[in-house]
C-alpha positions as a printed Julia matrix, in Angstrom:
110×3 Matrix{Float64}:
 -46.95   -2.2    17.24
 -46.46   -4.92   20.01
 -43.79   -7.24   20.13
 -43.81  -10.34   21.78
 -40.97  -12.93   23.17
 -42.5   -15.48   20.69
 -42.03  -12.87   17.79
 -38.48  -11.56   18.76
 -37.31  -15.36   19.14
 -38.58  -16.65   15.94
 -36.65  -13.25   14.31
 -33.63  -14.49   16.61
 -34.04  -18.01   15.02
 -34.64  -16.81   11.69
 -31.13  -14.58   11.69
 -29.37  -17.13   13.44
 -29.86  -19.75   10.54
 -29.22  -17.75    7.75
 -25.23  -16.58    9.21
 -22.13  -17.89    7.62
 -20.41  -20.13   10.03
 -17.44  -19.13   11.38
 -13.98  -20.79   12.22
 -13.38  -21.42   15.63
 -11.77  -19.06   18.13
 -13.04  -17.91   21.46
 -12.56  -14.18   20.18
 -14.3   -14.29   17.55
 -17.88  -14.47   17.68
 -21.05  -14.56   15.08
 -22.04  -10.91   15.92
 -18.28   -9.5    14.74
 -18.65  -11.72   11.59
 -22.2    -9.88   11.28
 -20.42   -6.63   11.2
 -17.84   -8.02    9.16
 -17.84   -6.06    5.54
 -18.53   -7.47    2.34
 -15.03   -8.53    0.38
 -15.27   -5.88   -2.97
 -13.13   -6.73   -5.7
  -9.94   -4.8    -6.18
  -9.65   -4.57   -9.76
  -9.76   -0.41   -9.41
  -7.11   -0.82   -7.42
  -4.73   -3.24   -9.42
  -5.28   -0.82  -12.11
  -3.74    2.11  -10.2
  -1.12    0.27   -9.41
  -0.12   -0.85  -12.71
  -0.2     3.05  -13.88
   1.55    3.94  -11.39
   4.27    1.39  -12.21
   4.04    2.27  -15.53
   4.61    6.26  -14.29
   7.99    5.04  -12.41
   8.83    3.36  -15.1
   8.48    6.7   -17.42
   9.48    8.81  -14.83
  12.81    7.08  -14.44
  13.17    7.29  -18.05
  12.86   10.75  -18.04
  15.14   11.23  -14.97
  17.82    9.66  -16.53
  17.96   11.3   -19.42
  17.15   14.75  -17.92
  20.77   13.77  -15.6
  23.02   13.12  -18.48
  22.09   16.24  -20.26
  22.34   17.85  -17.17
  25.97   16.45  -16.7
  26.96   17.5   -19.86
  26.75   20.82  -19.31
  29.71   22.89  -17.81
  27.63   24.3   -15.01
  24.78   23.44  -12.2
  21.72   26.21  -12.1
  18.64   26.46   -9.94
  16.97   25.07  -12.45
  18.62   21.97  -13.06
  18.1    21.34   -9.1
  14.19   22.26   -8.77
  14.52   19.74  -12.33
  16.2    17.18  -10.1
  13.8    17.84   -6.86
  10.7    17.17   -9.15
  11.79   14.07  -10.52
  12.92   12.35   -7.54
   9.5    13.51   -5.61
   7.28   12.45   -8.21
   9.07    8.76   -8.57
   9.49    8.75   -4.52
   5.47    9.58   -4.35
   4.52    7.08   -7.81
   6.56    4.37   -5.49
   4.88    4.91   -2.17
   1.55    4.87   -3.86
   2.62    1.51   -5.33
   4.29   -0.21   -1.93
   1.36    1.1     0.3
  -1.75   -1.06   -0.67
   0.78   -4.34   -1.3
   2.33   -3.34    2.21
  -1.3    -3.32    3.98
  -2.35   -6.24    1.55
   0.3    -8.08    2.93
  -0.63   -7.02    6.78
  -3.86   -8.04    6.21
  -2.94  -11.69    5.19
  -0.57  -11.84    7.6
């Protein structure tokens, strides 16, 4: 197949008036708002957030109680520490997973 100037600038003409404008800045041109990806809607991701706030929430629960008991007894086991190490990494992890997409929401605002 042959292409010809008059073919390639018609294409040129015909992609050129169908692209979103663009604010301006002298950095930013219409070929990086070309390769610019589509905005997706985040409701997946509001939803793992809310479970995992939910999971804190629960996990604190559970943390507190598991501590009194714990402090009620006359004596501190292995146990009671690997109890203590779970908790605290599974609320430290359910937190991060929360604060991570609001800290790079955030950024990308910014």
């Amino acid at each position: 197949m042959k292409n010809t100037n008059k073919t390639d600038r018609q294409l040129s003409e015909l992609l050129k008036s169908n692209l979103p404008d663009a604010p301006y800045n002298p950095w930013f041109t219409r070929t990086v708002l070309n390769r610019l990806p589509e905005k997706k809607k985040r409701t997946a991701a509001n939803i793992e957030i809310w479970v995992c706030v939910i999971g804190a929430i629960i996990t604190t629960v559970f943390g507190v109680r598991y501590a009194i008991e714990s402090y009620s007894s006359d004596y501190i086991t292995v146990q009671t520490l690997v109890g203590y190490g779970i908790y605290l990494t599974l609320f430290g992890a359910l937190v991060a997973n929360i604060a991570m997409p609001l800290v790079k929401r955030g950024i990308s605002r910014g």
